[in-house]
C-alpha positions in Angstrom: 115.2 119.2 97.9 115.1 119.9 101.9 115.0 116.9 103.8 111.7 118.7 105.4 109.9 118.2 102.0 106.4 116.3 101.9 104.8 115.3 99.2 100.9 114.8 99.5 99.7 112.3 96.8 95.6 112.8 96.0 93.7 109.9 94.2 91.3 111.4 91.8 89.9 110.9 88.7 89.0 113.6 86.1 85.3 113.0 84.3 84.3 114.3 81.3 80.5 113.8 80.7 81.0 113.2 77.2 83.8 113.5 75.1 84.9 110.5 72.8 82.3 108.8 73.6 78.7 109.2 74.6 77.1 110.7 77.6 75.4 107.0 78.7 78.8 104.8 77.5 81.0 107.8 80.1 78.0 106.6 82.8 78.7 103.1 82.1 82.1 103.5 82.9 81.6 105.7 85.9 79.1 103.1 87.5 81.4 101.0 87.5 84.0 103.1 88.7 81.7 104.7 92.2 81.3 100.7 92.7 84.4 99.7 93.0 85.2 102.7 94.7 82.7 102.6 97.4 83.9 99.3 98.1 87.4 100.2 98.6 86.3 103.4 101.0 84.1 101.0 102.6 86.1 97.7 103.5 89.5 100.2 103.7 90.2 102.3 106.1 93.3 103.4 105.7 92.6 104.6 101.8 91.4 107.8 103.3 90.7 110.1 100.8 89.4 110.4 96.6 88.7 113.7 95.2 85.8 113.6 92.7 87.0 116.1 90.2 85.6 118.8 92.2 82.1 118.6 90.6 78.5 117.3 92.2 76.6 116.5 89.3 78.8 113.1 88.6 76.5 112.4 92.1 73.2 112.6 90.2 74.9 110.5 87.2 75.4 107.8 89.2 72.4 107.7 91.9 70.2 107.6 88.8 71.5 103.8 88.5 71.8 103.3 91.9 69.2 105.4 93.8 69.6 103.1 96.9 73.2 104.1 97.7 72.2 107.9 98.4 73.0 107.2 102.2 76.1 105.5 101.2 77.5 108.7 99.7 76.2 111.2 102.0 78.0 109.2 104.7 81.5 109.4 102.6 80.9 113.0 101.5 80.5 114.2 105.0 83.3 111.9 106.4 85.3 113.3 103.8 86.3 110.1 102.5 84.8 111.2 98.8 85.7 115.1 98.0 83.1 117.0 96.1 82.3 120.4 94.3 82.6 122.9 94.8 80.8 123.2 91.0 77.6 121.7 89.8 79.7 120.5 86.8 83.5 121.7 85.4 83.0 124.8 83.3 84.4 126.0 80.2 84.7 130.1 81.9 85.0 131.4 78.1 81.8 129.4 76.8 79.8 130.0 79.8 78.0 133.2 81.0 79.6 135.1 84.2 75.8 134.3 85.8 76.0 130.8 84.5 79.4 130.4 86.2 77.9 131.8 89.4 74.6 129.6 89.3 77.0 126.6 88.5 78.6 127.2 91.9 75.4 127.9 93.4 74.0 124.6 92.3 77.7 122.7 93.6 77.3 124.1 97.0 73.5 123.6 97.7 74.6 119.8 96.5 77.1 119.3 98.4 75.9 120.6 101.4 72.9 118.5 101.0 75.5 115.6 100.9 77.7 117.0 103.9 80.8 118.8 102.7 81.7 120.4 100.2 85.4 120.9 99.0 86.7 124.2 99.8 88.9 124.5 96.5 88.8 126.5 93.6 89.1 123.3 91.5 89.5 123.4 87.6 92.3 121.7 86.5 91.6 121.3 83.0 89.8 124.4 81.7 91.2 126.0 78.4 91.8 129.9 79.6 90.4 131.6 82.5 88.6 134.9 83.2 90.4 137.7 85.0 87.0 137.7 87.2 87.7 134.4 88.6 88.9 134.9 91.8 86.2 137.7 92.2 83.6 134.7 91.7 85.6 132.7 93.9 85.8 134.5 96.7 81.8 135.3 96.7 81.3 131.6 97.9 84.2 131.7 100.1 86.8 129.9 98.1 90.1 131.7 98.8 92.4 129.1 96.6 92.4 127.5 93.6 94.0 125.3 91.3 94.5 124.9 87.7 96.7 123.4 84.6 95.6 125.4 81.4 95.8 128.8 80.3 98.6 129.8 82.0 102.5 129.3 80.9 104.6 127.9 83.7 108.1 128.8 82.3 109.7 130.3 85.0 107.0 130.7 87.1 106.3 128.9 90.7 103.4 126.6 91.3 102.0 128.7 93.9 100.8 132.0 92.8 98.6 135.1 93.8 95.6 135.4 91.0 94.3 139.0 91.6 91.0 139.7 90.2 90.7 143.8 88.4 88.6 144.2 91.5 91.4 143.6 93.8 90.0 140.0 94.8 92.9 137.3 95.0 92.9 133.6 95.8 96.2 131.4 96.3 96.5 129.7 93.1 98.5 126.1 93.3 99.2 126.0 89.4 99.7 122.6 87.7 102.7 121.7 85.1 101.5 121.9 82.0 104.0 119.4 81.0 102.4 116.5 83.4 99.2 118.1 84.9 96.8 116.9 87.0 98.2 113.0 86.3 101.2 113.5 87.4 101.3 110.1 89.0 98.2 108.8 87.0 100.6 105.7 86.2 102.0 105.1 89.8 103.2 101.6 89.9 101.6 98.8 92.4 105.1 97.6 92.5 106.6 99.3 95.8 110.2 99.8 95.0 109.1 100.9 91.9 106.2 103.3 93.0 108.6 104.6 95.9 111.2 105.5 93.1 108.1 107.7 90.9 107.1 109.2 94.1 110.8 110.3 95.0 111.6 111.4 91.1 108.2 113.3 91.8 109.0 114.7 94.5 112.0 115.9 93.1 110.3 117.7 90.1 108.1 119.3 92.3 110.7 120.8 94.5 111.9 123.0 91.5 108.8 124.9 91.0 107.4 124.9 95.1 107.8 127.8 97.1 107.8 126.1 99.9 108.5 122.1 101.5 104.9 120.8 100.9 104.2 119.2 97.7 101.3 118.2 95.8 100.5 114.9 93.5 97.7 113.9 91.5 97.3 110.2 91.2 94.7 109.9 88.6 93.6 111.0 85.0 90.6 111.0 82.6 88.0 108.8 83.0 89.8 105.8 85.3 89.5 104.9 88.9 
């Protein structure tokens, strides 16, 4: 690994509406969650950055509970302390429509540019095969990356990748491990020596797929802070 190497470490958390459980006990959970987590933006300055699965509609979830906190969010969104869309909601591409898929993205950017930002990243780490018109879609609202886990076997292959549309569109993909995914440090100690050795045995995985010296690190997995 070059002694140039950084490895960028993003909290996140990845939310499925429903899944195991119920759409309202998945809010519970995620009320809880935004509270704790405004708190920490708020009183922390140095915690700079959480990326909110790069969906809007977890937004509406929550401000149906706490309507007054509206400002709260648009102020983190635009400061970029809370990362969201650029979709309305994570799609499943083979289940959905290609219109659906565009209005979907439609619907994340009018969102989150009513909340200040949006994130400027192809983001769907944990969708079960993708379409070849992807990055054809992608690139319509400006989104010349993207990143993803599924659908795509990593033997051999780098993490970063061109993803070429049959039209000759192509984004710069940033493709996951299937083996760890997007919680690849979803279990990063709060002891330092500890956490300092994950992050270096991390790093080191990394290195062996990366095309280049900057690496990338998901701290975070489903449905926890």
């Amino acid at each position: 690994m070059n002694e140039q190497t950084t490895l960028y470490v993003i909290p996140h958390t990845h939310w499925d509406r429903e899944w195991y459980g119920s759409f309202q006990l998945f809010r519970v959970r995620l009320v809880r969650m935004l509270n704790k987590l405004i708190h920490i933006l708020e009183t922390t300055p140095e915690y700079s950055t959480f990326n909110l699965d790069g969906q809007t509609i977890i937004l509406e979830d929550y401000l149906e509970v706490h309507p007054e906190r509206r400002e709260t969010l648009a102020r983190l969104v635009t400061n970029k302390r809370l990362l969201i869309g650029p979709w309305y909601i994570l799609p499943d591409e083979f289940l959905s429509s290609g219109e659906s898929l565009i209005r979907n993205l439609l619907l994340g950017d009018k969102m989150a540019s009513e909340f200040g930002h949006r994130m400027d990243v192809g983001y769907i780490p944990d969708t079960f095969g993708h379409i070849a018109q992807l990055p054809q879609i992608l690139q319509g609202f400006d989104l010349d990356n993207c990143m993803n886990m599924r659908g795509l076997d990593s033997g051999g292959r780098k993490s970063e990748l061109w993803w070429q549309s049959p039209d000759g569109s192509r984004v710069l993909l940033h493709h996951m491990s299937t083996v760890i995914g997007y919680s690849d440090l979803g279990a990063l100690s709060q002891e330092h020596q500890r956490a300092a050795h994950d992050l270096l045995a991390t790093a080191h995985y990394k290195a062996e797929r990366a095309t280049g010296n900057v690496l990338l690190a998901m701290q975070g997995v489903d449905h926890i802070e």
